[in-house]
C-alpha positions in Angstrom: -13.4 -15.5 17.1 -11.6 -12.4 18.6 -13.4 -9.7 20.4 -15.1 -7.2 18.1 -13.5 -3.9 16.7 -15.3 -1.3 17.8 -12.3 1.5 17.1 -9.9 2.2 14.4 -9.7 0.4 11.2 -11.2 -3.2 10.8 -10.2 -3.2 7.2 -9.3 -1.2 4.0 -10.2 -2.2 0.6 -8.5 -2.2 -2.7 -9.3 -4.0 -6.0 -6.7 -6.4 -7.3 -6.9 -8.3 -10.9 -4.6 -11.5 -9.7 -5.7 -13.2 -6.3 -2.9 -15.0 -6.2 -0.5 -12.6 -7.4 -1.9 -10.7 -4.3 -2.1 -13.3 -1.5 1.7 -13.8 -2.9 2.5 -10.4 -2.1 1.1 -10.0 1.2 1.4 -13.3 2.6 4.6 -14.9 1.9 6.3 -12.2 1.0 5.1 -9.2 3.6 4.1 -11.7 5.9 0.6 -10.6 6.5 -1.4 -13.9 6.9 -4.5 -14.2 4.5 -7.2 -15.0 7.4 -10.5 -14.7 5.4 -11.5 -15.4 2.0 -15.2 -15.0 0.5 -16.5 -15.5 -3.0 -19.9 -14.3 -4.1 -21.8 -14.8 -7.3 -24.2 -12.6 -9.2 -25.9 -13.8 -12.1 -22.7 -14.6 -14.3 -20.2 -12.6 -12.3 -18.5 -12.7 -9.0 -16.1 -11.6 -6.6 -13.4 -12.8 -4.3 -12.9 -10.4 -0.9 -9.3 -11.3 0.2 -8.4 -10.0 3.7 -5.0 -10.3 5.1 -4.1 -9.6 9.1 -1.4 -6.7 8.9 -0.1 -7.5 12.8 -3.2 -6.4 15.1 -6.2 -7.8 14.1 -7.2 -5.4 11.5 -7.0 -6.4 7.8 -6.1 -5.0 4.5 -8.3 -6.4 1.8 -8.8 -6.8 -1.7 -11.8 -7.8 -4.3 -11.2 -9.8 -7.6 -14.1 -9.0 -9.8 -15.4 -10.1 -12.8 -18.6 -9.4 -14.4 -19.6 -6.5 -11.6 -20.1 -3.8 -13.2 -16.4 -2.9 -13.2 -14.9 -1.5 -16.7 -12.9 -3.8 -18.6 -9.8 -1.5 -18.5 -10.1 -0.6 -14.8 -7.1 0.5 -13.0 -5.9 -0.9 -9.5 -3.1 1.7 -9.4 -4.7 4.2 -6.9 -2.5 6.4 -7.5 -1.5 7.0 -11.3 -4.1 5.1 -12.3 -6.2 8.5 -11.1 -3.6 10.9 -12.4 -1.7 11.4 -9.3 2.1 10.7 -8.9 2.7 6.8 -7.6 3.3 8.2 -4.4 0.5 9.9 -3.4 -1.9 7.3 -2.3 0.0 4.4 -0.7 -0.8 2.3 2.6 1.9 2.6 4.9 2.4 -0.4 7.8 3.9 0.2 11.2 7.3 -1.3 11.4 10.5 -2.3 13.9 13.8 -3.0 11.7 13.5 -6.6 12.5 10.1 -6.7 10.7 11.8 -4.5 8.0 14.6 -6.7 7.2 12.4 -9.5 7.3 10.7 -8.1 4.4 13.7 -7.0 2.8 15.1 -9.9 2.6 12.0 -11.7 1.4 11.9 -9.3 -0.9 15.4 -9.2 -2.5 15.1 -13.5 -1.9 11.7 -13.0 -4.9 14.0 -10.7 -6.9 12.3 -7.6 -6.0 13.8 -4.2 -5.0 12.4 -1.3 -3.6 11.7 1.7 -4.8 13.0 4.1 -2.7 14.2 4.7 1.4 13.2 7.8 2.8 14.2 9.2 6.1 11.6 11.5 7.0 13.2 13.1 10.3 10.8 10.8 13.0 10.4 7.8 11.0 12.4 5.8 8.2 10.4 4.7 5.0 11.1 1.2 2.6 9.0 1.6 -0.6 7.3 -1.2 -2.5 5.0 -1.6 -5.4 2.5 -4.3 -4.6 1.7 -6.3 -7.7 -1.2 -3.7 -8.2 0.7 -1.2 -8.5 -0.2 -0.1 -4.6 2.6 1.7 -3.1 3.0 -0.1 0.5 5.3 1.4 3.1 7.5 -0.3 6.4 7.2 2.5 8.4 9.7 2.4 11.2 9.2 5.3 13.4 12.3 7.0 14.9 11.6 10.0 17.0 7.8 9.6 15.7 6.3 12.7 14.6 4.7 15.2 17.1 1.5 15.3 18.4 0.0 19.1 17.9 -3.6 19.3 16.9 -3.1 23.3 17.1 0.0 23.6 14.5 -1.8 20.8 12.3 -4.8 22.6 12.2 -2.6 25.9 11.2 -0.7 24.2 8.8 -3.9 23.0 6.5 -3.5 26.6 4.9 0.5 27.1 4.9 3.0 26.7 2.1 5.5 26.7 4.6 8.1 24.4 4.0 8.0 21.9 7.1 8.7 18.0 5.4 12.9 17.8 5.4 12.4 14.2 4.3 16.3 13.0 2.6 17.1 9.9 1.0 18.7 7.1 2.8 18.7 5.3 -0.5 17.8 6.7 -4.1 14.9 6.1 -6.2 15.3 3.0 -8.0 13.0 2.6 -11.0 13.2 -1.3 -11.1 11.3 -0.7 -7.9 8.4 0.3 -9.6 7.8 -3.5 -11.1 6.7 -1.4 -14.7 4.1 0.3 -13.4 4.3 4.5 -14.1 5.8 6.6 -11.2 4.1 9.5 -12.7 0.5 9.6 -14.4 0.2 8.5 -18.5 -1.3 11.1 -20.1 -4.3 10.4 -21.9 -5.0 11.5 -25.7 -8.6 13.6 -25.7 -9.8 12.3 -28.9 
């Protein structure tokens, strides 16, 4: 057993509907080993808690559940799924552009492309859509961005224009693996 975290994150958690849909994903194909499985059950339902090591120790992790509490047409898209654009909550993993390629190629090997490449101006961005509909980011940093707790602080009231982000390669819909890149309306009955 390694030493305990005491900073930073030990884990984040996300719901996923396929197990092994997901361990697919991460493991084979982002290379994040799955380290820790656990299955509870309560009365006639249960849960799996999935938690794969991202490269330092800490984890991301998912639950499978059935008979929880959840609804039956509960979302794992975090994003549209809450009536936000696909790209607004996503988990974004610190990269080099050996790991990158690496992933790419996995990737392109399973038939999958990504969604979009973004060059933000200190760091380079290769979308995916995990198969819950999860944005996940290899983020390589360039330049990395700059450290200013003064001008962030001023910034959290500005409209100023400051993100120049340009594409290094253009949205590509097949990326999104049929899930919505922008919220489905729903009909108020």
């Amino acid at each position: 057993m390694s030493a305990p975290r005491t900073t930073g994150f030990h884990h984040v958690a996300y719901a996923c509907r396929d197990a092994e849909a997901t361990r697919h994903f991460y493991a084979d194909l982002m290379g994040m080993p799955l380290v820790h499985t656990e299955v509870k059950h309560e009365g006639d339902g249960f849960f799996r808690h999935l938690f794969f090591d991202t490269g330092d120790g800490s984890c991301i992790a998912f639950f499978e559940v059935s008979g929880m509490g959840e609804a039956p047409d509960y979302s794992t898209q975090i994003s549209t799924g809450n009536g936000l654009p696909v790209w607004v909550n996503h988990v974004a993993f610190g990269a080099d552009q050996d790991s990158t390629e690496a992933v790419r190629q996995r990737m392109t090997d399973e038939g999958i492309v990504p969604f979009m490449e973004l060059d933000h101006g200190w760091c380079i961005s290769l979308y995916y859509m995990d198969p819950n509909g999860i944005m996940v980011e290899m983020c390589r940093d360039t330049t990395g961005f700059a450290v200013d707790p003064k001008e962030a602080t001023a910034r959290v009231t500005s409209t100023e224009t400051t993100d120049h982000t340009t594409f290094v390669a253009p949205m590509d819909m097949a990326g999104l693996r049929g899930f919505d890149m922008l919220p489905v309306a729903k009909e108020v009955g």
